[in-house]
N, C-alpha and C positions, 0 to 999 in steps of 0.2 A: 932937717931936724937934728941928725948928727952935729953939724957944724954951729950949731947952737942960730943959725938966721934963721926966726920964727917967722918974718915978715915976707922972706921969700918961698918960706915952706909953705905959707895960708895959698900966697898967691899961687903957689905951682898943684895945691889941694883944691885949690876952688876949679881952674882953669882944669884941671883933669876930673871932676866931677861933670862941671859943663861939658866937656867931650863924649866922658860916657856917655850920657843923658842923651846928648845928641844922637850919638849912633843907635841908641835903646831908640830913639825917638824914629830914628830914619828907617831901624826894620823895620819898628810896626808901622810904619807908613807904606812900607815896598810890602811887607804880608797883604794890607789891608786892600791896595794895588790890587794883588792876584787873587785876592777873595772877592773883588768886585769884578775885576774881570770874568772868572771862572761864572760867578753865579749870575752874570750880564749875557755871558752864553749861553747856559743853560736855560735862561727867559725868553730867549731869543729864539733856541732850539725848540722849547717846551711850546714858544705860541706860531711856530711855523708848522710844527705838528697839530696841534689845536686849529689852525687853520685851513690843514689839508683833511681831518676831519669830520670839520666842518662842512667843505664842500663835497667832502663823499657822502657825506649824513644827508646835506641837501638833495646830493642827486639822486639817492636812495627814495625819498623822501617823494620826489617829482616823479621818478620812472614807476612807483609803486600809487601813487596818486594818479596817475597815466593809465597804467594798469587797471587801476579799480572803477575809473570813470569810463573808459571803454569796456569793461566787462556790467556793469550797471549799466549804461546803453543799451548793451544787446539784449540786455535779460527784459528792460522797460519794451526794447521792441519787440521781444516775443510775448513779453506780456500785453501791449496792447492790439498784437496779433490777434491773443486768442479770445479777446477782449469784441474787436470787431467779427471775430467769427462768431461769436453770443450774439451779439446784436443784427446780424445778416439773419441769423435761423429764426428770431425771435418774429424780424419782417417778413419774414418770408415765406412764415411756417405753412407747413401740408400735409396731409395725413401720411407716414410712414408706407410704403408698399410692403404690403406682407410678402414673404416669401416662401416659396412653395417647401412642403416637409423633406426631408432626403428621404430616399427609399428603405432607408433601414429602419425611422420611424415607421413609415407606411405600413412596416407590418407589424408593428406595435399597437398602433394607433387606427381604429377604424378611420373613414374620411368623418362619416357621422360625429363619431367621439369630439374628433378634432376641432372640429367645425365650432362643435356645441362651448368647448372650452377657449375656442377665441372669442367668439361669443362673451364669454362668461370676461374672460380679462378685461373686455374694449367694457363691462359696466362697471365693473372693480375701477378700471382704470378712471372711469368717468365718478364714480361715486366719493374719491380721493378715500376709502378703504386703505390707501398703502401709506396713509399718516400715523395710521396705530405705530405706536412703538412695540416690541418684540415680536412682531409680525413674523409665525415662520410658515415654511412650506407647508407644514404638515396642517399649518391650520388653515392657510387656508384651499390644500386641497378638499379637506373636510366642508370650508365655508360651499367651495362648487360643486360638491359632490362627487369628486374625483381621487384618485389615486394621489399620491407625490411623484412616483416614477413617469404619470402620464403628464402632469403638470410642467414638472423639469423639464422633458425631450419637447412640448409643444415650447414653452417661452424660449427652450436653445435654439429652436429652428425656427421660431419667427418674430421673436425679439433679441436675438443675437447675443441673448446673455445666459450669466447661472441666473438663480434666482433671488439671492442679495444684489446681485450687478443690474438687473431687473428693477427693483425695489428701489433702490439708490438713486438711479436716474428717475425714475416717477417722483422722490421724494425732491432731489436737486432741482429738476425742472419743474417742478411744481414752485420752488420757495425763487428761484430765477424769473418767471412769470410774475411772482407777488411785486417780489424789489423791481422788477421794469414797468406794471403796470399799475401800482401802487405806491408813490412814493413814500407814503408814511410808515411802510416798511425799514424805509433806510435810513430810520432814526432808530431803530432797531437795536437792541445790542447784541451779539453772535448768540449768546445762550439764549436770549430767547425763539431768535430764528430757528434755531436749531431744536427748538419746541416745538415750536410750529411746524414742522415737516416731519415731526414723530421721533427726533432722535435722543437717543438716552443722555449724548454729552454732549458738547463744545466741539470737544477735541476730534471728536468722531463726525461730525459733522462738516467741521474746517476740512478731514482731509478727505472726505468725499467729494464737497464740493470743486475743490483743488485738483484733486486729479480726473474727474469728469469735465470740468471747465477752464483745465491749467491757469486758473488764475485765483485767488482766494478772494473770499468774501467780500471782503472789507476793499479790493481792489477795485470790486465792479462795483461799489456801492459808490467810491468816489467817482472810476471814470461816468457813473450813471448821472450823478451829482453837476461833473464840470458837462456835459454837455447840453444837460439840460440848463442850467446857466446862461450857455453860449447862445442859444437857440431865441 
């Protein structure tokens, strides 16, 4: 432009614009390079990890599935342990042997007294009397005409219990009886069984049953269900 040649000034302006341009052109080409790169590793990183995981999730996943289906096993085998032991007592029932008083009773208890008040339980027992709900000691010592103190030491020393643990098994094994020898009990729904053998709730009932016959209600009502099926 000094030397006044416009024509070679255009051309040496154009040709150094296209230069720039290029090189402008060729970073962002090599930036955009190592922004692909970097973030091609990092996808690469991020799903190798997402893969390892993966399979620790999975194994987690199988060893605790392993876990729970061997512990479900065992609890189904002890439940239909206690399941066949219901149904072996139920074939096979006999009257209980009483056993004799311990000597500390004895001198509580005339033999007379005693006598009279097994007596009195084996028609109690027989009358199903122990389906009252709030059935207590006191009443029904009053019902035999006995004491409470005489009542408690005879049923500990020849029914092997207090006198709710007493009552409880009369009321179980009474409503155990119904659902095996009455099937139209086992359309039943818990609260009302739980009616029918004198108990005030559900809840108190389920766990009586459960812990006298380690298994719950609604268990022996199915296994009662599939076998008779099978049969």
């Amino acid at each position: 432009m000094e030397l006044g040649e416009k024509e070679k000034s255009k051309f040496y302006m154009t040709n150094y614009s296209f230069l720039k341009d290029s090189i402008a052109d060729v970073g962002r080409t090599n930036a955009n390079k190592t922004i692909n790169k970097i973030t091609k590793e990092v996808e690469v990183e991020h799903e190798e990890k997402s893969t390892k995981q993966l399979i620790a999730g999975g194994a987690f996943i199988l060893i605790a599935a392993s876990v729970g289906f061997f512990l479900w096993r065992r609890n189904n085998k002890k439940l239909h342990k206690s399941y066949e032991l219901m149904i072996d007592k139920l074939k096979n029932e006999s009257i209980p042997q009483k056993t004799e008083a311990n000597a500390a009773n004895k001198n509580i208890i005339s033999t007379e007294t005693e006598k009279r008040i097994l007596n009195q339980l084996e028609a109690f027992e027989n009358s199903e009397e122990f389906l009252k709900p709030n059935l207590t000691i006191s009443l029904l010592s009053t019902q035999l005409n006995t004491n409470s103190k005489y009542l408690s030491e005879v049923i500990k020393s020849h029914k092997s219990h207090s006198f709710s643990g007493y009552i409880n098994h009369l009321k179980i094994n009474y409503i155990v009886h119904k659902l095996y020898n009455e099937p139209k009990y086992r359309n039943y729904k818990t609260s009302h069984l739980a009616e029918v053998c004198g108990y005030a709730s559900p809840q108190v009932f389920f766990v009586a049953f459960k812990k006298i016959n380690k298994v719950t209600p609604s268990y022996f009502i199915q296994k009662l269900s599939e076998d008779e099926s099978t049969q």
